[in-house]
C-alpha positions as CSV (number, residue, x, y, z in Angstrom):
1,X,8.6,-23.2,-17.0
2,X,7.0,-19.7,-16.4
3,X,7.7,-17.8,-13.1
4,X,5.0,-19.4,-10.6
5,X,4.0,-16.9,-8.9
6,X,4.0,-12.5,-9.5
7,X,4.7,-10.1,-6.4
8,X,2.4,-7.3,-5.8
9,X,3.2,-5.0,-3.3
10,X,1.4,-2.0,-1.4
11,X,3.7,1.0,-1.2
12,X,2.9,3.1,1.9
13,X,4.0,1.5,4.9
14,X,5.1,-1.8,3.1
15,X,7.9,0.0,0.4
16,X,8.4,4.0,1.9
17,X,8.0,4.9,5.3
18,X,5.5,7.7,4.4
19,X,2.9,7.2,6.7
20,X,4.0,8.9,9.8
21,X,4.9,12.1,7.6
22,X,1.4,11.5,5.5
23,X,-0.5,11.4,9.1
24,X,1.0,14.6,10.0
25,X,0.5,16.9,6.7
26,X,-2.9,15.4,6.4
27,X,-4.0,16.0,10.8
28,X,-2.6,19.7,9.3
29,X,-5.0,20.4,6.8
30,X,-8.1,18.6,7.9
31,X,-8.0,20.1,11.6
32,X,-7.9,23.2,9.2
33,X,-11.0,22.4,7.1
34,X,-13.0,22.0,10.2
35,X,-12.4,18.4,10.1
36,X,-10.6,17.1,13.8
37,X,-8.0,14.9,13.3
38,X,-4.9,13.5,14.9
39,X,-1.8,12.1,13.5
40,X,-2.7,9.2,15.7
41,X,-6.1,9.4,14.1
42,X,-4.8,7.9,10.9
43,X,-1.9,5.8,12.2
44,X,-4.7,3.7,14.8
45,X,-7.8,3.5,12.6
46,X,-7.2,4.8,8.7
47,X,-4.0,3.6,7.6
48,X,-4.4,2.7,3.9
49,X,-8.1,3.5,3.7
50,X,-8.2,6.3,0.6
51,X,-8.5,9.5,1.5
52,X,-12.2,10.3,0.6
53,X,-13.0,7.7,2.3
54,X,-11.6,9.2,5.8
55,X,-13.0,12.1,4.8
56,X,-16.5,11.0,4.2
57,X,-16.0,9.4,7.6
58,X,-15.1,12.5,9.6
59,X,-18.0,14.8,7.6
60,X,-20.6,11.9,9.1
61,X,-19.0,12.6,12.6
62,X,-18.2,16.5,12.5
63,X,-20.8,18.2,9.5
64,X,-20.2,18.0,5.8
65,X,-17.9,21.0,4.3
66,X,-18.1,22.9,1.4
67,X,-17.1,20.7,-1.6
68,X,-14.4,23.5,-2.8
69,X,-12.9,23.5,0.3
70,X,-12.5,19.5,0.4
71,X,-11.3,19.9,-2.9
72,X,-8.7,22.9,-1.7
73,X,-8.2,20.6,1.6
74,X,-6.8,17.9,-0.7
75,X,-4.8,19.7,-3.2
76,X,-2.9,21.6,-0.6
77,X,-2.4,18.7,1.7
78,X,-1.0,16.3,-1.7
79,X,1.2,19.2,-2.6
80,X,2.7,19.2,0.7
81,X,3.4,15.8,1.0
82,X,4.8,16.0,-2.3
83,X,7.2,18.6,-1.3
84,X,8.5,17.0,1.7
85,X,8.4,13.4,0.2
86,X,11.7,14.6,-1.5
87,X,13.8,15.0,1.5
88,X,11.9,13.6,4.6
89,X,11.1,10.2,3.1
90,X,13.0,7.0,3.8
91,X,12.7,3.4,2.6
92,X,10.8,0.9,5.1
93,X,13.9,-0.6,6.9
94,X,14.9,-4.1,4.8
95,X,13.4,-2.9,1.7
96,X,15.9,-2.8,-0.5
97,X,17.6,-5.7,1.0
98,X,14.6,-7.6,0.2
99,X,14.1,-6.9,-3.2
100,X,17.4,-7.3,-3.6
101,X,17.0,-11.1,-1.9
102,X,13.7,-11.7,-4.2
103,X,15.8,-11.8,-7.3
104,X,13.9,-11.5,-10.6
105,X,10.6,-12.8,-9.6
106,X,8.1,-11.1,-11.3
107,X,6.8,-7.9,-9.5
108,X,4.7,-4.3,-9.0
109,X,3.4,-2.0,-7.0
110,X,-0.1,-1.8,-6.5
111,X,-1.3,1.4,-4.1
112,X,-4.3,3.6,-3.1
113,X,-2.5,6.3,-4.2
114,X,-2.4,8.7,-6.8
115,X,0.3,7.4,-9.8
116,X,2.6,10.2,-9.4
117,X,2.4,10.3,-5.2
118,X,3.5,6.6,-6.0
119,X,6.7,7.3,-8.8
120,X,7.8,10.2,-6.3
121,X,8.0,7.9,-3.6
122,X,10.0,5.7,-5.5
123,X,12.3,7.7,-7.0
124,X,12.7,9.8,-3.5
125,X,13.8,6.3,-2.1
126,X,15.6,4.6,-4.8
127,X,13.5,1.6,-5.2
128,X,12.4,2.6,-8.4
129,X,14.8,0.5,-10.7
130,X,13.2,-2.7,-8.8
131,X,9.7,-1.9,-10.2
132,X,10.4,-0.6,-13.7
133,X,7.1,0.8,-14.9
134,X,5.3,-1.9,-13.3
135,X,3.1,0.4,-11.4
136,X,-0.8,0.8,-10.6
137,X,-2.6,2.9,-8.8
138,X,-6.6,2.7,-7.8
139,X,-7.0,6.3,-9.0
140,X,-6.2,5.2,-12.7
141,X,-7.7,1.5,-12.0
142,X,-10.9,3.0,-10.2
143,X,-11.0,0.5,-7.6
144,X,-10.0,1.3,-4.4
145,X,-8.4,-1.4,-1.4
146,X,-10.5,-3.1,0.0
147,X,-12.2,-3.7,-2.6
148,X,-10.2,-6.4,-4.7
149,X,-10.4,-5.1,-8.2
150,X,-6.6,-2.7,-7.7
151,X,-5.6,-6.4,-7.0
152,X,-7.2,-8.2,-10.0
153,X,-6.4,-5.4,-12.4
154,X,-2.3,-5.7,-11.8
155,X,-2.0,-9.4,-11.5
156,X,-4.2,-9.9,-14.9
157,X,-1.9,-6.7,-16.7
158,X,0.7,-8.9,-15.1
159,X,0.1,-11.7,-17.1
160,X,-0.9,-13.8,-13.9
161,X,-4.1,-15.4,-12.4
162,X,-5.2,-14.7,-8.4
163,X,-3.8,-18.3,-7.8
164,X,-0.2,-17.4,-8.3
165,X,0.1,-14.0,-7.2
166,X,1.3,-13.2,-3.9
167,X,0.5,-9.8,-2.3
168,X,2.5,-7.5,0.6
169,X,0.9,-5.2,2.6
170,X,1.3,-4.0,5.7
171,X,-2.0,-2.4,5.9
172,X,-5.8,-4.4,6.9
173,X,-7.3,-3.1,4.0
174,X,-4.8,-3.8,1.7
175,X,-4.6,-7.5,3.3
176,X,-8.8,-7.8,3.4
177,X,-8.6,-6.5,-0.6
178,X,-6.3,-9.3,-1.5
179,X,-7.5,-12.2,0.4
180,X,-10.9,-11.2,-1.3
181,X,-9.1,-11.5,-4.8
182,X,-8.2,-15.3,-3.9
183,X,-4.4,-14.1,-3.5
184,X,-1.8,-15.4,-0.8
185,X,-1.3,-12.6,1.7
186,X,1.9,-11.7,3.5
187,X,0.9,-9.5,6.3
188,X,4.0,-6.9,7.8
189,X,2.4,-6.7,11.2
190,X,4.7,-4.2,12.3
191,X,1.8,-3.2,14.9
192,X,1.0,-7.1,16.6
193,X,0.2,-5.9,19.5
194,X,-3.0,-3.4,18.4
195,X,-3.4,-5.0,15.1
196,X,-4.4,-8.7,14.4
197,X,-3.2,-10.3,10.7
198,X,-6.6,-11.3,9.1
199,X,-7.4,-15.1,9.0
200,X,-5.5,-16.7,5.5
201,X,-2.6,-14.4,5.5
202,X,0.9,-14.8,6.6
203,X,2.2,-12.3,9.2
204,X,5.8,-11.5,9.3
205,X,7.1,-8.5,11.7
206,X,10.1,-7.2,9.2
207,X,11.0,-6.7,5.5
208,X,13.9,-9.0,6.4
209,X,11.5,-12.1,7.0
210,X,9.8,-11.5,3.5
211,X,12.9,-13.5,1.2
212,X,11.8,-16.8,3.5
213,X,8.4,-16.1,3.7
214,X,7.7,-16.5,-0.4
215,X,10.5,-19.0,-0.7
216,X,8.1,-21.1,1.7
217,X,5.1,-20.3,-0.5
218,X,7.7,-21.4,-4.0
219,X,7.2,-25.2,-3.6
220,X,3.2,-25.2,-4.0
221,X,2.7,-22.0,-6.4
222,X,5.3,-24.1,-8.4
223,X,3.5,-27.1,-8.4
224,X,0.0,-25.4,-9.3
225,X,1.7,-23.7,-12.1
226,X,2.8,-27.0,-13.8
């Protein structure tokens, strides 16, 4: 029988633990732009959402900028991370234990982020080999979490339908994009107690919990699949 079910999973904040460093660098460079932000800006209310989209957000609050300095704003601030990705960025605790646990199911990574932001996070955090080229990103896709068509587009290249595909994220929008592409959702809530799991996905607190959580969700993607 054919694997029942595919794993898809977000990569910031579910895979690498790049969002505190990615909060910081990018607080740096809009302040800088004319564009007030705080670390905490993006940790409480952005986490996920692509970055146009936060900066559309703070241009309706603070003034539009000149459209070559957004574009200088967001070259400099990837470059950065980039830079410091290779010796300031660490796994998500579990991670590779996890992956380790989830055998040979079927699996990919499926981000907002640019392809190469992805492969560099990877690579900086040796969880590459566990992914292969099995990688998509919404700037190659052109759809863009929440929206669900990141989602669609990797479990389809997968060779899978919505039914049988199982999603992690540890982000709302990621969650919201996924439950709107008729996927199971597991939820790392590693925030409970400011941020509630969306009705329809599973919340777990640590990548530890994840091995349980699908083998719980085996039994009926198996029997769909038959």
């Amino acid at each position: 029988m054919p694997d029942p079910l595919c794993l898809l999973f977000d990569c910031d904040g579910t895979l690498v633990d790049s969002e505190p460093l990615l909060a910081e660098i990018m607080a740096k460079y809009l302040t800088q732009a004319g564009l007030p932000f705080r670390p905490l800006d993006y940790m409480n209310d952005f986490r996920g959402a692509r970055f146009g989209s936060i900066v559309a957000h703070l241009e309706r609050a603070y003034g539009e900028i000149d459209p070559t300095l957004r574009e200088e704003t967001e070259r400099d601030m990837r470059r950065e991370m980039n830079e410091r990705m290779l010796n300031e960025l660490a796994p998500i605790e579990g991670a590779a234990g996890a992956l380790d646990a989830l055998g040979g199911l079927p699996r990919c990574v499926a981000s907002n982020g640019p392809e190469h932001k992805i492969r560099r996070a990877l690579d900086s955090t040796g969880l590459r080999h566990f992914f292969d080229d099995h990688i998509y990103s919404a700037y190659s896709v052109g759809s863009w979490k929440p929206d669900p068509g990141l989602f669609l587009h990797a479990g389809r290249d997968m060779g899978f339908d919505p039914a049988h595909c199982v999603v992690i994220d540890d982000a709302q929008v990621g969650v919201r994009a996924a439950l709107a592409a008729g996927m199971r959702v597991i939820h790392i809530n590693r925030f409970p107690e400011r941020e509630a799991t969306p009705a329809g996905a599973i919340a777990i607190g640590h990548m530890r919990e994840l091995p349980g959580a699908v083998e719980r969700l085996l039994p009926m993607l198996a029997a769909n699949h038959a």
